[in-house]
C-alpha positions, 0 to 999 in steps of 0.5 A, a space after each residue: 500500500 502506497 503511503 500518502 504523506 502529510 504536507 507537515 511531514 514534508 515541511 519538517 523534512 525540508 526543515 531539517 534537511 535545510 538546517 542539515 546543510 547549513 541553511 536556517 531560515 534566517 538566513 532566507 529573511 535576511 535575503 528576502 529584507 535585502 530585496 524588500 526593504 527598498 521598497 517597504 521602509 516599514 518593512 520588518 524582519 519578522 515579516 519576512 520570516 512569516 513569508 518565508 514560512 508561507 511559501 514553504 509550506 506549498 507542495 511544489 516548492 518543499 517537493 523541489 527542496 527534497 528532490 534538489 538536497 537529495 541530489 546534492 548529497 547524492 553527488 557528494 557521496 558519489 553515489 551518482 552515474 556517470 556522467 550527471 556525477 562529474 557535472 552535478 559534483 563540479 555544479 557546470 555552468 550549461 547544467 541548468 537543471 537546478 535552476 529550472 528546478 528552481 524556477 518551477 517552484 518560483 513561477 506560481 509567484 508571478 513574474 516578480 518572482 521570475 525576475 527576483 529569482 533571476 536577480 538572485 541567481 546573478 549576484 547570489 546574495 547571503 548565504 547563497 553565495 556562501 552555498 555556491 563556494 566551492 570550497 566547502 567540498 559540500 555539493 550544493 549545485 541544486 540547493 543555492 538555486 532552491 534557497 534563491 527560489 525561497 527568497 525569491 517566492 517570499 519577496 514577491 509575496 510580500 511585494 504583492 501583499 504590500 501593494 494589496 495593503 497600499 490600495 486599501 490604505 488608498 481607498 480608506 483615504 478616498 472613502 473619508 474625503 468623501 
């Protein structure tokens, strides 16, 4: 009998596999504050902590984390074939898989998130940067990618909230000078 899992189960899976390679979800906010403050100088940390706990509780994207991690520490143990091995260990610029993994959990965010992810895949910000070191001999060709697609998720969340709260504000104001 097939065993249906629980989206809880899966949510603490990513946790600890997250924590397990040196990822907290700190470090996401602070990535998420870094793109959103510009445009929100009200914006609070906690806040972004919240989004970045909403998007992680969706399907696609705890479904890519685990797919992604797995392959990361597949590839360090060398327990992958030839020749996906020696391109998921050495992370090869024209793979792409990663980053399309990535941007398949990113896309139920609208363009803003493709843009954000883009963004962030470039400059590789915060602990992103510190995953796509290769110095620390771990693999984590799938995972700097995935951690970009949180952040990137939860920025354009927020950027949508934001503007949601905006119009409100604006129609109150309209409402009352009538």
């Amino acid at each position: 009998m097939v065993r249906q899992v629980h989206s809880d189960e899966v949510k603490s899976a990513v946790l600890r596999k997250l924590g397990e390679r040196g990822v907290t979800l700190e470090d996401v906010a602070a990535i998420v504050y870094e793109m959103q403050s510009p445009y929100n100088p009200r914006l609070q940390m906690q806040t972004c902590m919240e989004s970045v706990h909403a998007v992680l509780r969706k399907r696609e994207l705890q479904h890519a984390l685990l797919v992604g991690i797995e392959l990361d520490v597949l590839a360090e143990k060398g327990m992958l074939s030839e020749p996906l091995q020696s391109i998921v260990q050495a992370d090869e610029g024209l793979f792409g898989c990663d980053e399309t993994l990535a941007l398949g959990s990113v896309l139920g965010y609208g363009s803003i998130g493709v843009t954000t992810f883009g963004h962030l895949d470039k400059h590789k910000i915060g602990i992103i940067q510190k995953l796509d070191n290769k110095t620390s001999g771990m693999v984590h060709t799938f995972l700097d990618d995935l951690v970009a697609s949180i952040a990137a998720a939860a920025s354009s969340r927020l950027a949508h909230r934001q503007r949601d709260v905006d119009e409100a504000e604006a129609d109150r104001m309209e409402e009352s000078a009538s």
